[in-house]
C-alpha positions as a printed NumPy array, in Angstrom:
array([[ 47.866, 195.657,  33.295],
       [ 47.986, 194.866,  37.168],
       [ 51.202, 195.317,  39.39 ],
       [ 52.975, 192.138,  39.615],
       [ 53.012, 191.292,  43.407],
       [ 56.778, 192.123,  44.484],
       [ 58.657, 188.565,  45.69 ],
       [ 57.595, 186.86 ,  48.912],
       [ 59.972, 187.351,  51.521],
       [ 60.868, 184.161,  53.766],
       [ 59.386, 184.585,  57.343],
       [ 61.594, 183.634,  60.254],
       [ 59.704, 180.685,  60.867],
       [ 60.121, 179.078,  56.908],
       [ 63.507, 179.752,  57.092],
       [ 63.567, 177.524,  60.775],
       [ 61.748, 174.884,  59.432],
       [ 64.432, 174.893,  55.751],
       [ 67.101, 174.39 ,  58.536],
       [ 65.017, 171.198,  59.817],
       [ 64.933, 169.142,  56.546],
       [ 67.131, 166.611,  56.361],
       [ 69.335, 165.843,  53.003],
       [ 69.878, 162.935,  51.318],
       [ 72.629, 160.575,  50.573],
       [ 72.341, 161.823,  46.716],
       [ 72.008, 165.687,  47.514],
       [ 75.075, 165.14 ,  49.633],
       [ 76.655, 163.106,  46.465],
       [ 75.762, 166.346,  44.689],
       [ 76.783, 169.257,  47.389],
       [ 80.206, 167.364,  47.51 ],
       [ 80.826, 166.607,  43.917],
       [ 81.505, 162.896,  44.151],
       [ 79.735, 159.317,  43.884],
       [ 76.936, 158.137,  46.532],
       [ 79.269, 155.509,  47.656],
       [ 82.25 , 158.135,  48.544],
       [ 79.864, 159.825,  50.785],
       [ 79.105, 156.234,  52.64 ],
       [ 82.997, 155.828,  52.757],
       [ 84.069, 159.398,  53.688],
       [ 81.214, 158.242,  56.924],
       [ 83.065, 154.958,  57.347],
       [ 86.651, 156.385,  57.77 ],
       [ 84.674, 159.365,  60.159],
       [ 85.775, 162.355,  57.744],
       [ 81.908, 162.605,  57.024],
       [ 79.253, 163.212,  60.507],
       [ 76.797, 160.058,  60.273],
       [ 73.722, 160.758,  59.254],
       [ 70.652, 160.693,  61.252],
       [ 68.762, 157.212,  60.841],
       [ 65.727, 157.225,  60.145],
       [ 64.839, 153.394,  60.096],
       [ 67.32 , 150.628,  58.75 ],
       [ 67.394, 151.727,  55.148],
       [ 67.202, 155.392,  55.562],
       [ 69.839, 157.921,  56.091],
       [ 70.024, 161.673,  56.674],
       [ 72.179, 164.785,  57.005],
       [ 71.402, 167.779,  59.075],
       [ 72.357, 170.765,  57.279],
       [ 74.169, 172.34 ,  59.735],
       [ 76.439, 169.145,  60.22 ],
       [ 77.413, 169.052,  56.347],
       [ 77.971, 172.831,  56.271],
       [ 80.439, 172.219,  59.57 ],
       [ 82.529, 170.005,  57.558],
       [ 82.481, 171.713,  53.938],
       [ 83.681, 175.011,  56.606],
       [ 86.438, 172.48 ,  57.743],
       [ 86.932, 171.19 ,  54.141],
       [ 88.21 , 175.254,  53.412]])
């Protein structure tokens, strides 16, 4: 039987580009633990950043703004 190769460590560069993806409206629903439509009203009353647009009908988070406000949330 041949050694199982040990887990793949993230590189400094992989774990740059994780912090460049952008999140969704949904996966925001889901970090927060409420409905789609409380995220777009917690962004309307300005205790949510606005997203970053990305054309008229798309909308995304940085990660480091959403972890700012679940740090202010505490």
């Amino acid at each position: 039987m041949k050694d199982a190769a040990p887990p793949r460590v993230a590189d400094a560069a992989e774990v740059q580009l994780d912090r460049l993806r952008l999140i969704t409206v949904e996966k925001v629903a889901e970090l927060l633990a409420v409905s789609t439509r409380h995220v777009w009203r917690l962004v309307a009353t300005g205790r949510l950043p606005a997203p970053v647009r990305l054309g008229r009908r798309s909308a995304r988070w940085r990660p480091g703004d959403l972890e700012s406000f679940i740090k202010e949330m505490k």
